[in-house]
C-alpha positions in Angstrom: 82.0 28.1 126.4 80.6 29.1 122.9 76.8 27.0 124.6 73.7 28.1 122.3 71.5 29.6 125.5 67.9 30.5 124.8 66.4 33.8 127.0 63.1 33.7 125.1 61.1 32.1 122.1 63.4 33.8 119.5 66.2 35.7 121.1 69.6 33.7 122.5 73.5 34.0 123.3 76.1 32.4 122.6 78.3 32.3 126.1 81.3 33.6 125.4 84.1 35.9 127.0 81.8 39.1 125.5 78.5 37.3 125.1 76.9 37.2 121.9 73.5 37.9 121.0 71.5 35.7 118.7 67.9 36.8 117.5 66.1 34.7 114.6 64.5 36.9 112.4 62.3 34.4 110.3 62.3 30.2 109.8 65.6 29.8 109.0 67.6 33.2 109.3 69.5 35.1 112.2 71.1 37.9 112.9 74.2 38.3 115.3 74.5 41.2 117.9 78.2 41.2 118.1 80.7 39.0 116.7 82.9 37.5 119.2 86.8 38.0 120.0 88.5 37.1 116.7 88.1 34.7 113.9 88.5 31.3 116.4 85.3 32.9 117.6 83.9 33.5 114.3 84.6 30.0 113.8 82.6 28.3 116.8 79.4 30.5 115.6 79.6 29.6 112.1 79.6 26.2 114.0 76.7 26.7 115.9 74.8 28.3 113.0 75.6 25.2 110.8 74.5 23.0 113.2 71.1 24.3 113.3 70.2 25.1 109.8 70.7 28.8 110.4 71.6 31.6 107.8 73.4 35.0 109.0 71.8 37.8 107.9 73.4 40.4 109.3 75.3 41.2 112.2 74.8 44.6 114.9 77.9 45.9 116.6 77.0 47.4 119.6 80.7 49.3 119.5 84.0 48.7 118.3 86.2 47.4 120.6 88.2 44.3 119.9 86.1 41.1 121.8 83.2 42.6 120.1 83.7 43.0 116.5 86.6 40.2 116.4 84.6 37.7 114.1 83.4 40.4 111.8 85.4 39.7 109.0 85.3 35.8 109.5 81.9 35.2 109.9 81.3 37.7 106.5 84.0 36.2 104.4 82.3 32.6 104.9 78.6 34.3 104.8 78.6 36.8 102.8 76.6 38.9 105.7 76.3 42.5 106.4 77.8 44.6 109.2 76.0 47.7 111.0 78.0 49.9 113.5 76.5 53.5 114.5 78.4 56.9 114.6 82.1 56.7 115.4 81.9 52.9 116.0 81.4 52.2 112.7 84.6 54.6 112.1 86.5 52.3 114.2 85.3 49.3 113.3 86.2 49.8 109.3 89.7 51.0 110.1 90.5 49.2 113.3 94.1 50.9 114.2 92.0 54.0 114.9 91.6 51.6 118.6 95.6 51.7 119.8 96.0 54.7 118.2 93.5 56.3 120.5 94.1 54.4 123.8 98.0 55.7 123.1 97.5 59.2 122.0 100.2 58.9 118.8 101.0 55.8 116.6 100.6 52.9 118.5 103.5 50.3 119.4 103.8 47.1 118.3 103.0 46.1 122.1 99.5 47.4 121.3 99.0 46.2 117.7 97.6 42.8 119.0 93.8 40.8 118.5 92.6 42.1 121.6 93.1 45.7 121.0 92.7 45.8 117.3 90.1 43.3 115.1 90.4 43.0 111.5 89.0 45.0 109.0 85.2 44.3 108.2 82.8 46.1 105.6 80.7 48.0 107.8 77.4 50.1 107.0 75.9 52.7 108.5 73.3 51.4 111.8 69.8 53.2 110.8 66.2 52.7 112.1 65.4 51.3 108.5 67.6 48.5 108.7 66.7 46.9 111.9 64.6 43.8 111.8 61.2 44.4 112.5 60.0 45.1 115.9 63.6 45.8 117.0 64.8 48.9 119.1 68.0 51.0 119.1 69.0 52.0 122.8 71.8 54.0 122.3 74.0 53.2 125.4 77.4 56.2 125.4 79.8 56.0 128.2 82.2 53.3 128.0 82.4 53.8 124.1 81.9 56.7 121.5 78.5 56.0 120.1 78.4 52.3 122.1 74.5 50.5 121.3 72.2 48.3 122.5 68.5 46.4 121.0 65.6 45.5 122.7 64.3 42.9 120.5 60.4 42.2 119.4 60.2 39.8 121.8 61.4 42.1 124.8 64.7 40.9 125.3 67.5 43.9 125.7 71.3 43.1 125.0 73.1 45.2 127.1 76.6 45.1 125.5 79.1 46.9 128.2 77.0 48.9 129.5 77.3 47.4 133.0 79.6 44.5 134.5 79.4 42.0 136.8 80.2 42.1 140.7 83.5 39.6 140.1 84.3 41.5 137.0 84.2 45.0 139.2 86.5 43.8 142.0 88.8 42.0 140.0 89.5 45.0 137.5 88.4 47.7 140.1 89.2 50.4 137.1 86.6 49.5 134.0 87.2 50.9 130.7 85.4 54.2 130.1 85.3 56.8 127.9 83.3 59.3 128.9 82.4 58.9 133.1 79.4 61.1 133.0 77.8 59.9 129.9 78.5 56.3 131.7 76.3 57.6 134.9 72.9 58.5 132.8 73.3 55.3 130.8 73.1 53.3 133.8 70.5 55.7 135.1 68.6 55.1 131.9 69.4 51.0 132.4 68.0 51.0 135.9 64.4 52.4 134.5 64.1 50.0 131.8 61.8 46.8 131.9 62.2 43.5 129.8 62.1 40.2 129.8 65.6 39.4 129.8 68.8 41.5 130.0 72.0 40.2 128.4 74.8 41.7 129.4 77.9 41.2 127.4 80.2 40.8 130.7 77.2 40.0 133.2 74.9 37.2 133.8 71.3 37.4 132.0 68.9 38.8 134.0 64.9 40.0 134.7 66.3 42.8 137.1 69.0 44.9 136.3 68.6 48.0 138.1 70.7 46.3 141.2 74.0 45.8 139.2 73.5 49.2 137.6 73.7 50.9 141.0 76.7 48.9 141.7 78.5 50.0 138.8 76.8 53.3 139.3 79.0 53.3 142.8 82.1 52.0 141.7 82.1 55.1 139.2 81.8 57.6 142.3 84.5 55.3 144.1 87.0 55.7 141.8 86.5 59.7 141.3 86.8 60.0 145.0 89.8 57.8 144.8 91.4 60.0 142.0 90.3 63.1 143.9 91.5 62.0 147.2 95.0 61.6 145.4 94.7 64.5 143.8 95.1 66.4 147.3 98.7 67.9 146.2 99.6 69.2 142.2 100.5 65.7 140.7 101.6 64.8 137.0 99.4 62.0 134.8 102.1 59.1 135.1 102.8 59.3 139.5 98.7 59.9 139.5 98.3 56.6 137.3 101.0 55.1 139.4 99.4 55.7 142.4 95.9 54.7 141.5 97.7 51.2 140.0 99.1 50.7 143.5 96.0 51.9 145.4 93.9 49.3 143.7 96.9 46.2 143.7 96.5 46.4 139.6 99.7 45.3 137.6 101.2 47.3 135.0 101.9 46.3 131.5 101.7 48.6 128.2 98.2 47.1 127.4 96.8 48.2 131.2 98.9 51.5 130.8 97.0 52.2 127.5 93.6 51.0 128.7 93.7 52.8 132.4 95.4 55.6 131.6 93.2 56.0 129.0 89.9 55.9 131.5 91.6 58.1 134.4 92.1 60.9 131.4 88.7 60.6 130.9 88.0 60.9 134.7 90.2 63.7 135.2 88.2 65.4 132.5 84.9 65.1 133.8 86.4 65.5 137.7 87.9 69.1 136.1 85.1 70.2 134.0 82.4 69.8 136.8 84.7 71.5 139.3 86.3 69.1 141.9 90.0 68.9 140.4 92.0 72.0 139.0 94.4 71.4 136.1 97.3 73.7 135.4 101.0 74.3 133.7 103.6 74.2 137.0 107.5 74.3 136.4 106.5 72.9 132.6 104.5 69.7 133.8 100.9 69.1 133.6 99.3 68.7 136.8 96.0 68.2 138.7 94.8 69.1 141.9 91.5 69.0 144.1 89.8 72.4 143.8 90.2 74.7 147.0 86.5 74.2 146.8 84.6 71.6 145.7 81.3 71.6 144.6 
């Protein structure tokens, strides 16, 4: 874990639980595309950025969530670098609480005020066109975050961030994190027609071809709306719904899994109303769902 790899003449990662990119960006300087899970992370890149003579220059969130931006504030206190997150990411990333708070709908327990849900603070700019390094892309990548990133780099290598996972990582968590399910379908859509020399994935292994595991991810989206309509065949209320789906797919329940898949299956009920498959009404003062009569 925390092993230097290098993908092409100037472009690594660092293997990690959320890989992290590396990209040199002259003789002696980097920057980072991520940070890392919290400041033990931070720590074993400053390592690896010692060891080689290296000086951070900056470092590119792809989005806010907590295994992503944990080394932010490390890795800037000891380096002085700067921080770039775009739209609502960057909102998130400044004032971290904003992440429980959302997954919980109100203020957030203590059971949720924890490393892997909310990072430190970190000073965070704006992420504009004029303050990527040169020959460097911004793919913007929405679905499982807000305003979630990626870069193609000048040498051809695209960092992925969560944009897709892994086969193991699908059927062990069968219920990904998502915000938005539809936005999630064209951005792997969009991922499946790209070409590059290597794709990095944050929770995949790097890869020429990626347009396989995109359709699989692409699938397991589909799945689990079918699975949520198919339980949807009677009115049912939010917490038996997310009760069933928790049983359906063997998951076990804690506060942090009720937060982070209930969380997802709003979104999916959302997108599974809006487009016309599930009907959402007000009976004997409960909120229920139900398929539409007929779907379309």
């Amino acid at each position: 874990m925390y092993e230097l790899i290098q993908v092409s003449r100037g472009s690594y990662y660092i293997q990690s639980p959320a890989r992290i990119g590396l990209v040199r960006t002259g003789e002696s300087e980097v920057c980072l595309i991520d940070s890392g899970n919290d400041k033990d992370a931070g720590k074993k890149v400053k390592r690896i950025l010692d060891a080689n003579g290296w000086t951070l220059r900056a470092i590119f969130n792809t989005h806010s969530h907590a295994d992503h931006i944990g080394g932010n504030r490390y890795l800037q206190t000891q380096t002085g670098c700067r921080i770039y997150a775009a739209g609502i990411e960057r909102d998130f990333t400044a004032h971290p609480i904003l992440e429980p708070a959302f997954l919980f709908g109100g203020d957030p327990p203590g059971a949720l005020r924890h490393k892997f849900l909310m990072a430190q603070e970190s000073d965070v700019l704006p992420l504009t066109e004029d303050v990527l390094p040169a020959g460097w892309q911004c793919l913007p990548l929405p679905g499982h975050s807000f305003d979630m990133v990626g870069f193609r780099t000048a040498d051809g290598v695209v960092y992925l961030a969560d944009a897709l996972s892994s086969e193991e990582t699908l059927e062990k968590y069968r219920i990904g994190f998502l915000y938005d399910p539809e936005a999630y379908i064209r951005t792997l859509e969009t991922v499946k027609a790209m070409a590059a020399e290597c794709f990095v994935p944050a929770h995949a292994e790097a890869a020429r071809e990626i347009a396989p595991l995109a359709e699989k991810n692409i699938a397991a989206v589909h799945e689990i709306a079918e699975k949520i309509t198919e339980l949807c065949a009677e009115p049912v209320g939010f917490d038996v719904l997310l009760k069933r789906l928790f049983a359906a797919y063997g998951l076990a329940m804690t506060a942090e899994q009720h937060a982070l898949v209930g969380c997802t299956v709003r979104s999916y009920l959302s997108w599974l109303t809006d487009t016309g498959r599930l009907q959402m009404r007000i009976e004997d003062g409960l909120l229920v769902w139900e398929a539409a009569p007929h779907r379309p």
